[in-house]
SEVEXTOR-653376 format. One record per residue (C-alpha): residue number from 1; residue in one letter; y, z, x. Coordinates in steps of 0.1 Angstrom, whole numbers. Layout:
NODE; k; r; v; w; u
NODE; NUM; A; Y; Z; X
...
END
This chain:
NODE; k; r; v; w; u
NODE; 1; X; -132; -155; 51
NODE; 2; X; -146; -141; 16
NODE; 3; X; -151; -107; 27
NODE; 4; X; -113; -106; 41
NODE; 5; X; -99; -119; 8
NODE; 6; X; -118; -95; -10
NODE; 7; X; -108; -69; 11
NODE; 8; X; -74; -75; 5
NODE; 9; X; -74; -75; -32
NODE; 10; X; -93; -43; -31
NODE; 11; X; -70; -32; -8
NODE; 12; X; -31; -42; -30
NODE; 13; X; -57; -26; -57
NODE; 14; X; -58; 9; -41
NODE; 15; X; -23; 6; -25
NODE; 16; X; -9; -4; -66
NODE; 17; X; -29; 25; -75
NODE; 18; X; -15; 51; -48
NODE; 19; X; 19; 45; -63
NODE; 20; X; 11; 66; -91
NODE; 21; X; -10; 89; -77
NODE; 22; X; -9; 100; -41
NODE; 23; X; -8; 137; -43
NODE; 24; X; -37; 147; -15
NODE; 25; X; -65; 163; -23
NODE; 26; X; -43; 181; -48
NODE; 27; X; -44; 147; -70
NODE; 28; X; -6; 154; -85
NODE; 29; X; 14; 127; -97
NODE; 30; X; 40; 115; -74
NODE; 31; X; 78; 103; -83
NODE; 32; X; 91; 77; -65
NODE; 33; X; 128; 68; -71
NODE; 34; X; 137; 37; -96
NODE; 35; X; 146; 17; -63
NODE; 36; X; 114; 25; -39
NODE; 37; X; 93; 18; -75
NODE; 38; X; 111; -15; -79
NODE; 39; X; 109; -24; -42
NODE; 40; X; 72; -13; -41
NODE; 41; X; 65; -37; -70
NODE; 42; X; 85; -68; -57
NODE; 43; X; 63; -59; -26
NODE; 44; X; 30; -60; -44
NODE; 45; X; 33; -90; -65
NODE; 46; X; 44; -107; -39
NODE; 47; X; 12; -95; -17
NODE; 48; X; -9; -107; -43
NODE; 49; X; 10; -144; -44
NODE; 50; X; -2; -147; -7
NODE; 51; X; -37; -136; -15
NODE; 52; X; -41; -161; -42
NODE; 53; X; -25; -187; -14
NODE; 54; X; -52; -178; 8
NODE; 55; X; -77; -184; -20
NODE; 56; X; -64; -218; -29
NODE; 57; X; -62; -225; 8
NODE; 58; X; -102; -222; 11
NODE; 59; X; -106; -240; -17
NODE; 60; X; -90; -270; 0
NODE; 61; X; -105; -266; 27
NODE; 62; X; -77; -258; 52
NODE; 63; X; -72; -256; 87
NODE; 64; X; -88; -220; 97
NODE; 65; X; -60; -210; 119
NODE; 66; X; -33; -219; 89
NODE; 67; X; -59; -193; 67
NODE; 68; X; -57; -168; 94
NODE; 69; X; -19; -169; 94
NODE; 70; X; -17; -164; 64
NODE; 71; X; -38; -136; 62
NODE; 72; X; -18; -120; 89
NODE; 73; X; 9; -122; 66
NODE; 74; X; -9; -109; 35
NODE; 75; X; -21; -75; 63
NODE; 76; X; 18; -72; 71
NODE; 77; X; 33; -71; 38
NODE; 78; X; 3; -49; 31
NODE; 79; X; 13; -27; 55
NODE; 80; X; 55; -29; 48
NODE; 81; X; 45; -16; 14
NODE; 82; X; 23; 14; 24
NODE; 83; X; 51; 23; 48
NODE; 84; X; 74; 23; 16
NODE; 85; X; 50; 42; 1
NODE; 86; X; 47; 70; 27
NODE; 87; X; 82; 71; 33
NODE; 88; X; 85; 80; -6
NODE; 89; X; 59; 101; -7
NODE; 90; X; 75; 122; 26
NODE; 91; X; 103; 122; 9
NODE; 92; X; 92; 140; -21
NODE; 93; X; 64; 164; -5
NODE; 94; X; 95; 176; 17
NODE; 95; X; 117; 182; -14
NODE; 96; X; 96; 198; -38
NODE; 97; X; 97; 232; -32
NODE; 98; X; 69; 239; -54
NODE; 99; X; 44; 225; -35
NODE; 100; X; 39; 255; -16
NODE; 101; X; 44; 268; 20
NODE; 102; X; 60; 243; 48
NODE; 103; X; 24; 239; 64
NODE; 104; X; 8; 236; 29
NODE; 105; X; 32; 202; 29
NODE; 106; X; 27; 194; 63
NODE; 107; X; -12; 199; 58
NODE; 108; X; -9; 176; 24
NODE; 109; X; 11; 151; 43
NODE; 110; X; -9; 144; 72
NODE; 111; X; -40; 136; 50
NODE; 112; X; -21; 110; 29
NODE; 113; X; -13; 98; 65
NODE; 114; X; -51; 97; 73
NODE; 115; X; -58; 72; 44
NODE; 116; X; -30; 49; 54
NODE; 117; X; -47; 18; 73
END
């Protein structure tokens, strides 16, 4: 059960961390809207509230299957927020005319997409 709480602070670690950077290989900053931002960090504290549960939950010895709830809960907000995320980050890369050609986008895009659990 250690390795999967670890896993999942490592993980709302690199998710918090794409939301300021999740340009592709390219490594340019993104800009996500004042609402996605806000959303994305109600999302993420909250994601860490459950891991902490999870943590206090093995320390008092709890039922396994009530752990392994919650840690399907903690995977699914995970994965709500990288959804949020992606949507954003679609949203810009299909916006920003700089970036290039249409298949320098779609090429850019589909390796963010790659790193998404």
């Amino acid at each position: 059960m250690g390795r999967l709480i670890s896993w999942s602070v490592v993980w709302a670690n690199w998710l918090s961390d794409r939301i300021m950077r999740a340009g592709g290989s390219r490594g340019n900053l993104m800009k996500m809207s004042a609402e996605a931002k806000e959303d994305m960090g109600k999302r993420l504290r909250r994601l860490e509230g459950q891991v902490r549960g999870v943590q206090k939950m093995l320390d008092e010895d709890r039922d396994c299957r009530e752990i392994v709830q919650q840690l399907a809960a903690v995977r699914s907000a995970a994965h709500q927020a990288s959804l949020i995320l992606v949507r954003s980050y679609a949203s810009e890369c299909l916006m920003d005319e700089s970036r290039g050609t249409a298949q320098q986008t779609i090429n850019e895009l589909v390796d963010v997409l790659t790193r998404v659990p």
